[in-house]
C-alpha positions in Angstrom: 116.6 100.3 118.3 115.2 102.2 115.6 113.1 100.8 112.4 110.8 102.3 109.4 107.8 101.0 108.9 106.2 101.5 105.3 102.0 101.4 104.6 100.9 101.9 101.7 97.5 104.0 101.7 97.3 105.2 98.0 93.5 103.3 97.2 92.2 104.5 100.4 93.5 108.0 101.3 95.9 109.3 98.8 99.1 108.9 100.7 101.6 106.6 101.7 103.2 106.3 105.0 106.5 105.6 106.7 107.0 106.0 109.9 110.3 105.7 112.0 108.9 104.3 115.6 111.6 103.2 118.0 109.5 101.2 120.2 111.1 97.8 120.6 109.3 94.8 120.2 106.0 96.5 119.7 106.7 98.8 117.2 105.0 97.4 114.4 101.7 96.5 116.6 101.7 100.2 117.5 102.7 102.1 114.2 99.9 99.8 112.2 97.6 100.6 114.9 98.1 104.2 114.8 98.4 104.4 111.4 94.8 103.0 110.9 93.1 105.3 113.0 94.5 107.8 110.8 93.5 106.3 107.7 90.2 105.8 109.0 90.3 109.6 110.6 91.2 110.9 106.8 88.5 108.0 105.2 85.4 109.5 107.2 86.0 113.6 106.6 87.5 114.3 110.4 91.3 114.6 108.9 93.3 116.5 106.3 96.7 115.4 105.5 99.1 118.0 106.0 102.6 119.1 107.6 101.5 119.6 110.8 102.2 117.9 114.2 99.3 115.9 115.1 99.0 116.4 118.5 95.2 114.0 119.4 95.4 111.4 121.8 92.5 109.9 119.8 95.2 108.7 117.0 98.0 108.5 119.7 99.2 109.3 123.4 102.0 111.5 121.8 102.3 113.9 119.4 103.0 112.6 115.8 104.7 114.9 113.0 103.2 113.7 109.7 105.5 115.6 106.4 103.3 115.9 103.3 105.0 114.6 100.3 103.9 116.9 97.5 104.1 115.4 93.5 107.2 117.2 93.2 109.1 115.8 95.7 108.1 112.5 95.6 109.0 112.2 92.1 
């Protein structure tokens, strides 16, 4: 069973975040967890946002594929 999570990170990094995690039961625990290493990652200098696949099992055991929105297509 699938689900999207939303975060919103706009004060602290810039972005916003949705992720689709189909982990049930714990997706929400894991997502948020993973999501705040990343924010925290971006906050202290050690990442850039970009369309890339993320592959550090410092932020998660798996590789992640994070999709930069630019202004364009988020509007």
């Amino acid at each position: 069973m699938a689900f999207c999570i939303y975060i919103g990170a706009s004060f602290t990094t810039g972005a916003e975040f949705l992720s689709f995690f189909p982990i049930k039961g714990k997706g929400l625990s894991v997502i948020s967890g993973t999501m705040n290493r990343i924010i925290r990652l971006v906050q202290d200098g050690d990442l850039s946002l970009k369309s890339e696949i993320l592959n550090d099992e410092y932020v998660y055991n798996l590789p992640i594929a994070m999709v930069v929105l630019d202004d364009n297509i988020k509007e």
